[in-house]
FIRODO-49824 format. One record per residue (C-alpha): residue in three letters; z, x, y; residue number from 0. Coordinates in pm, whole numbers, plus 50000, padded with zeros to 5 digits. Layout:
<site><rest>ALA</rest><c3>Z</c3><c1>X</c1><c2>Y</c2><nr>NUM</nr></site>
...
This chain:
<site><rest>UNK</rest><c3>95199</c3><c1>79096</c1><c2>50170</c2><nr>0</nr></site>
<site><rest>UNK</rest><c3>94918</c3><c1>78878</c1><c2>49997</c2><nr>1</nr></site>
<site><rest>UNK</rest><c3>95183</c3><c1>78741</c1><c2>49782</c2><nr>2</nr></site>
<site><rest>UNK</rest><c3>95376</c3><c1>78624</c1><c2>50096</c2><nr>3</nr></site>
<site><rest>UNK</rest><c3>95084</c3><c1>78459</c1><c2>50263</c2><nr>4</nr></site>
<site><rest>UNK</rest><c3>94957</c3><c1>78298</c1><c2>49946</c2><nr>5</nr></site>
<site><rest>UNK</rest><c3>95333</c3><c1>78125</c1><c2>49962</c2><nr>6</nr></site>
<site><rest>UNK</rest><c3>95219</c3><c1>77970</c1><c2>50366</c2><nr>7</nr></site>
<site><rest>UNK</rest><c3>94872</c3><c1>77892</c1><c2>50218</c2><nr>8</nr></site>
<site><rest>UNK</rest><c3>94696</c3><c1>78219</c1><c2>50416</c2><nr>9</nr></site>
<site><rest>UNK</rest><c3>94494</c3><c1>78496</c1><c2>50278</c2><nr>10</nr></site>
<site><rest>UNK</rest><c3>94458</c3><c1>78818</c1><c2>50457</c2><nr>11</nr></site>
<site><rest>UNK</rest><c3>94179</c3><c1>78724</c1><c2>50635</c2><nr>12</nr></site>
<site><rest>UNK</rest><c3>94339</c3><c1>78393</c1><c2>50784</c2><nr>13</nr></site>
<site><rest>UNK</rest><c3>94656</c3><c1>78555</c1><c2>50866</c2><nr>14</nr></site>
<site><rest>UNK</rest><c3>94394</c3><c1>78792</c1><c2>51057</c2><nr>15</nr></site>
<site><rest>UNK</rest><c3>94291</c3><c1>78528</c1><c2>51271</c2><nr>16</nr></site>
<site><rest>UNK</rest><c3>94573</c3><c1>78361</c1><c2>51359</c2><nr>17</nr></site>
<site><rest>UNK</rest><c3>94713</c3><c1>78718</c1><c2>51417</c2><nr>18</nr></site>
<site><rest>UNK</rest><c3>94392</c3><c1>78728</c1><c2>51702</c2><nr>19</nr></site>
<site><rest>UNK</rest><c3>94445</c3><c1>78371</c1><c2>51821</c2><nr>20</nr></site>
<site><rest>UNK</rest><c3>94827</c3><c1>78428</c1><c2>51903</c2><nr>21</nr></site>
<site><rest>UNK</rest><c3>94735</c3><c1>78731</c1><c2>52080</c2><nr>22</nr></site>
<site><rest>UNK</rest><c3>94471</c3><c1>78547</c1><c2>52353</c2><nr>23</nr></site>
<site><rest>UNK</rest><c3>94604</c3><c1>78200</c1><c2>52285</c2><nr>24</nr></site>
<site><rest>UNK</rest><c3>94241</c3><c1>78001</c1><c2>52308</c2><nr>25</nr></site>
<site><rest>UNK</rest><c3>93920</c3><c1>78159</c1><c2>52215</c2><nr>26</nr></site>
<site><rest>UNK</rest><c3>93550</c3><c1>78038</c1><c2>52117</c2><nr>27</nr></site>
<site><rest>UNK</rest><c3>93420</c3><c1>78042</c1><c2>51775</c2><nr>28</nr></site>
<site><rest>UNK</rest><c3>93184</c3><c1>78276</c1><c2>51917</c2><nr>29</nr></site>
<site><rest>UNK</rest><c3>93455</c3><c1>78499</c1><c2>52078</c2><nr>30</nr></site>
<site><rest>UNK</rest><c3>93655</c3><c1>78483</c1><c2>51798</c2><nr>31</nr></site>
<site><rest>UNK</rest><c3>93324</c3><c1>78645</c1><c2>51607</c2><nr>32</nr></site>
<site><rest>UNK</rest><c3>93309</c3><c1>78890</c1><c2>51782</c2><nr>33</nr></site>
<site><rest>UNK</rest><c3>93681</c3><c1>78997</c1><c2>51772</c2><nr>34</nr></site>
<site><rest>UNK</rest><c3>93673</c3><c1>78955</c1><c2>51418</c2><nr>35</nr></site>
<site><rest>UNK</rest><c3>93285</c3><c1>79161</c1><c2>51365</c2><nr>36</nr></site>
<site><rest>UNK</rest><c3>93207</c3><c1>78860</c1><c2>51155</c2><nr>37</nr></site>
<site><rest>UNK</rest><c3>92940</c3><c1>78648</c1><c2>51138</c2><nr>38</nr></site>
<site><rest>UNK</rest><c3>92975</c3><c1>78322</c1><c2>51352</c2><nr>39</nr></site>
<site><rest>UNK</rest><c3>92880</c3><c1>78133</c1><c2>51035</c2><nr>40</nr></site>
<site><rest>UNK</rest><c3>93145</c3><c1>78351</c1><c2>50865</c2><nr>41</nr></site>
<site><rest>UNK</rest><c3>93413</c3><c1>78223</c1><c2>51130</c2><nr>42</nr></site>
<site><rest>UNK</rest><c3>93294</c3><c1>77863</c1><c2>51100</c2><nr>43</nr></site>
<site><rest>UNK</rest><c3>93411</c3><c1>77848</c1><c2>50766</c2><nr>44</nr></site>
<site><rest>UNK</rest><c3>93755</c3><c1>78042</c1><c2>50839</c2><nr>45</nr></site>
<site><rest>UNK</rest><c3>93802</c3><c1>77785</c1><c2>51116</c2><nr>46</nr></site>
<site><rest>UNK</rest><c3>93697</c3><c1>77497</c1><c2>50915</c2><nr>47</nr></site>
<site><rest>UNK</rest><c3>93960</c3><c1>77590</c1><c2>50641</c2><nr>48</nr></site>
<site><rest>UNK</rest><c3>94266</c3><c1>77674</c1><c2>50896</c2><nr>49</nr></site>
<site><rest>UNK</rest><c3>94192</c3><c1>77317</c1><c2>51076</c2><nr>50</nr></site>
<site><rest>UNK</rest><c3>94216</c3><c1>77158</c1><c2>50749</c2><nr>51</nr></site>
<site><rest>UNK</rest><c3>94573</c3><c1>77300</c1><c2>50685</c2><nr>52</nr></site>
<site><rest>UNK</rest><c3>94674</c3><c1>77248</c1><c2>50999</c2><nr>53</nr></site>
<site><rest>UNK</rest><c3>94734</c3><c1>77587</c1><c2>51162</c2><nr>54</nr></site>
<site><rest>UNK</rest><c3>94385</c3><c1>77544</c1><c2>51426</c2><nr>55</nr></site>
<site><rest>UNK</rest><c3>94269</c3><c1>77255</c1><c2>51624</c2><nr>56</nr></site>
<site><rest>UNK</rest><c3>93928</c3><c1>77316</c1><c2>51768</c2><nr>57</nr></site>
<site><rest>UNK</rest><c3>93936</c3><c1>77118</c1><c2>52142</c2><nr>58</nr></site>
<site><rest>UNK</rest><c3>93654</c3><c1>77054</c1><c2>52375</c2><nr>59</nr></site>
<site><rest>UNK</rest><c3>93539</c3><c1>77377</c1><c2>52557</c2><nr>60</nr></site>
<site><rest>UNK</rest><c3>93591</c3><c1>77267</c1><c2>52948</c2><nr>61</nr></site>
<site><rest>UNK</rest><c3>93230</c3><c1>77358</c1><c2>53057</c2><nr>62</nr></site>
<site><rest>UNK</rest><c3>93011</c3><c1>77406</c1><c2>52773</c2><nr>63</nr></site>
<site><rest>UNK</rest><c3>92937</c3><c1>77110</c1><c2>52577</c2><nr>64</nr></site>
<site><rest>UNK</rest><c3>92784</c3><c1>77281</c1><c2>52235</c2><nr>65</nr></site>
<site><rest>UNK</rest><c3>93120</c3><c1>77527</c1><c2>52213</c2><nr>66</nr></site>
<site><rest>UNK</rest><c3>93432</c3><c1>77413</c1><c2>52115</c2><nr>67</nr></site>
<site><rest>UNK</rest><c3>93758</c3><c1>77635</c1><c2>52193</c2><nr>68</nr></site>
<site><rest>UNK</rest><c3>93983</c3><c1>77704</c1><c2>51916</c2><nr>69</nr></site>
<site><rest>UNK</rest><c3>94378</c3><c1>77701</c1><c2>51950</c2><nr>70</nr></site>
<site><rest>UNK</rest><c3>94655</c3><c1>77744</c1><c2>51746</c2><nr>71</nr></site>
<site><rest>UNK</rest><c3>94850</c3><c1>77410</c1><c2>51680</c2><nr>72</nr></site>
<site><rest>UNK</rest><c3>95232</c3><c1>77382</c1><c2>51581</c2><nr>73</nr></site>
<site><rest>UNK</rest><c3>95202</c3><c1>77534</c1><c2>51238</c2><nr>74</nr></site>
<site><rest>UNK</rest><c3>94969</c3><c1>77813</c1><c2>51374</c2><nr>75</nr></site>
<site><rest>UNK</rest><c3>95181</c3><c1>77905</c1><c2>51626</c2><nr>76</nr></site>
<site><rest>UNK</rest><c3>95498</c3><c1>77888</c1><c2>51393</c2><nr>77</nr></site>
<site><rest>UNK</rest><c3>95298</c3><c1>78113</c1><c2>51172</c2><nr>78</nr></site>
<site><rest>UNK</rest><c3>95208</c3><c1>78388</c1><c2>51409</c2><nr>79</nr></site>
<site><rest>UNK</rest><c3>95554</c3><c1>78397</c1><c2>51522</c2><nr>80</nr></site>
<site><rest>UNK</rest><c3>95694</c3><c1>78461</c1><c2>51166</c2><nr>81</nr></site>
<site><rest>UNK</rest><c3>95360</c3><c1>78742</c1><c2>51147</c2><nr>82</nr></site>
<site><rest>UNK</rest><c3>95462</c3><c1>78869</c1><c2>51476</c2><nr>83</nr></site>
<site><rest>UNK</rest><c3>95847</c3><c1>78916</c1><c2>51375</c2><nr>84</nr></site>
<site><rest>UNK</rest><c3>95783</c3><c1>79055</c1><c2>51027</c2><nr>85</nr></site>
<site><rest>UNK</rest><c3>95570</c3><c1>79327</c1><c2>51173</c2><nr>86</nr></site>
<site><rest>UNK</rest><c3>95811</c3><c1>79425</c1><c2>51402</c2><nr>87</nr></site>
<site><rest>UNK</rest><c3>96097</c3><c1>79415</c1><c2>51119</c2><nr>88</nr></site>
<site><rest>UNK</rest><c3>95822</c3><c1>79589</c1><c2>50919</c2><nr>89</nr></site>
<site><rest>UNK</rest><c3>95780</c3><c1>79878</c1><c2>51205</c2><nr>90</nr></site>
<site><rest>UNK</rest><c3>96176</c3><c1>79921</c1><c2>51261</c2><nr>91</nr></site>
<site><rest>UNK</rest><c3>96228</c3><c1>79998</c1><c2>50898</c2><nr>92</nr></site>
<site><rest>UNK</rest><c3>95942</c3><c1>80223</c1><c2>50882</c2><nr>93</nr></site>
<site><rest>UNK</rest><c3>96011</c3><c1>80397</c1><c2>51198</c2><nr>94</nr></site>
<site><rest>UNK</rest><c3>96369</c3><c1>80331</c1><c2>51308</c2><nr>95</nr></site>
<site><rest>UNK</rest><c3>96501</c3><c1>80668</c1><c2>51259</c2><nr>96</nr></site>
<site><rest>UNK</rest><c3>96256</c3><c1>80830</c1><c2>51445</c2><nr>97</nr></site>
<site><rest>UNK</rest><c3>96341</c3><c1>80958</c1><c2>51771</c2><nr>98</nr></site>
<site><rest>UNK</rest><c3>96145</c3><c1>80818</c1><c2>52067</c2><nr>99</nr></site>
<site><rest>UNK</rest><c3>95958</c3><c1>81188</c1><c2>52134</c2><nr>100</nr></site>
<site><rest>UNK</rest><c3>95906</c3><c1>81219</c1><c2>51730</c2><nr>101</nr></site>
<site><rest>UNK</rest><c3>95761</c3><c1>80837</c1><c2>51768</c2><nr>102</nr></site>
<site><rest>UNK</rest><c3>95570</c3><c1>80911</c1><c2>52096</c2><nr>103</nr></site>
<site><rest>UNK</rest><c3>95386</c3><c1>81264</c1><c2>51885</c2><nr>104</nr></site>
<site><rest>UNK</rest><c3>95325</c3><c1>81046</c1><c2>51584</c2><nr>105</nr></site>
<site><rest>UNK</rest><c3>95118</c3><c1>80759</c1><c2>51793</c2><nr>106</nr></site>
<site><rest>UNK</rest><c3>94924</c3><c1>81055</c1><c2>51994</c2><nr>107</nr></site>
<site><rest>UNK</rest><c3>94839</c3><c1>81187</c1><c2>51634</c2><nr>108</nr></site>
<site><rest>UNK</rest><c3>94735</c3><c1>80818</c1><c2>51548</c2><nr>109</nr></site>
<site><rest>UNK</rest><c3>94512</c3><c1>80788</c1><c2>51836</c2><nr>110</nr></site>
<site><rest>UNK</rest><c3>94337</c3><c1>81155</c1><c2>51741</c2><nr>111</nr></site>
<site><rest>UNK</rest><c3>94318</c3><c1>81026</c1><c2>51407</c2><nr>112</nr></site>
<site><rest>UNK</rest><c3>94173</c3><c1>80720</c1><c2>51468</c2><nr>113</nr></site>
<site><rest>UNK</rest><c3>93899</c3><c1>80851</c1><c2>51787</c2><nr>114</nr></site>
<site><rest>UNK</rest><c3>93747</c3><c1>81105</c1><c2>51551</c2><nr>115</nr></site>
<site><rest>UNK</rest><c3>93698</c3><c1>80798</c1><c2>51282</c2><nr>116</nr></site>
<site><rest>UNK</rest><c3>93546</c3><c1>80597</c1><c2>51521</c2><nr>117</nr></site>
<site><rest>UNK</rest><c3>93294</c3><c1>80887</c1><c2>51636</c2><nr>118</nr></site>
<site><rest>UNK</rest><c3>93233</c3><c1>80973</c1><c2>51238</c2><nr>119</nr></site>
<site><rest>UNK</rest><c3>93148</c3><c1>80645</c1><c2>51198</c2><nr>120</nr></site>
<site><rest>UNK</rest><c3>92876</c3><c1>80629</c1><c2>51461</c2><nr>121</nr></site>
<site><rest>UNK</rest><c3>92764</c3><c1>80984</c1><c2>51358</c2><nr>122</nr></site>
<site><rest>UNK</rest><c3>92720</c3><c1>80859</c1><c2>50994</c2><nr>123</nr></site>
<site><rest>UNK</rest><c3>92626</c3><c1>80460</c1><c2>51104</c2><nr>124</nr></site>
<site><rest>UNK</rest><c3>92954</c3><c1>80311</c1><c2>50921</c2><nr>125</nr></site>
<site><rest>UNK</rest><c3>92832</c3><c1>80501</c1><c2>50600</c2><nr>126</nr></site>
C-alpha cells in the first residue's frame, strides 16, 4: 500500500485525508482537525503539502473571513476515486466468498470488537 501511494506522490497520512475530504466534499482546516485528532498546526502542514501537488485547493470560507475551506481539486478527486475503487476491489477479494449472513455475523463481531476497544481505551486513557 505505501509503495503504491509513494508512486501518486501520497503517504499514508495524505491518502488519509483525501480519503476524509472525498467523503464530506469541503471541510475547514479546523474540521478537518478534528476528523483527523490532529493538531490544527499538524493539518496546516498536510494541507500546505497536498495544495502544493495539486490534489487540495483551499477557497474562501463563505462567512468567516480568518477560515478558509478546503476542497479536493481535479487530481484530488481523481485520487480518491482510484482509493475509493481499490478498497472496494480490496474488500471483494477479501470477502467475496462469504455469504451475505456469514458477512452480516462477521461486521456484528467487528462492531463488538471495536466498542469494547473504544471503552478500554477510556478505562485506561489511550494507554
Amino acid at each position: 500500500m505505501q509503495r503504491g501511494l509513494a508512486e501518486r506522490g501520497l503517504t499514508q497520512t495524505r491518502a488519509q485525508v483525501l480519503w476524509v475530504l472525498g467523503g464530506a466534499e469541503r471541510m475547514t482546516q479546523a474540521e478537518l482537525a478534528a476528523e483527523l485528532k490532529v493538531t490544527p498546526r499538524n493539518v496546516t502542514t498536510l494541507i500546505d503539502a497536498l495544495e502544493e501537488t495539486g490534489f487540495v485547493r483551499r477557497t474562501a470560507h463563505p462567512t468567516d473571513r480568518r477560515a478558509a475551506v478546503i476542497v479536493l481539486s481535479a487530481k484530488g478527486q481523481k485520487s480518491f476515486a482510484r482509493l475509493q475503487s481499490e478498497t472496494t476491489e480490496f474488500a471483494k477479494l477479501l470477502f467475496g466468498n462469504l455469504s451475505e449472513r456469514d458477512l452480516k455475523t462477521f461486521q456484528g463481531i467487528l462492531h463488538d470488537v471495536g466498542t469494547k476497544l473504544t471503552e478500554l481505551a477510556k478505562e485506561t486513557g489511550g494507554r
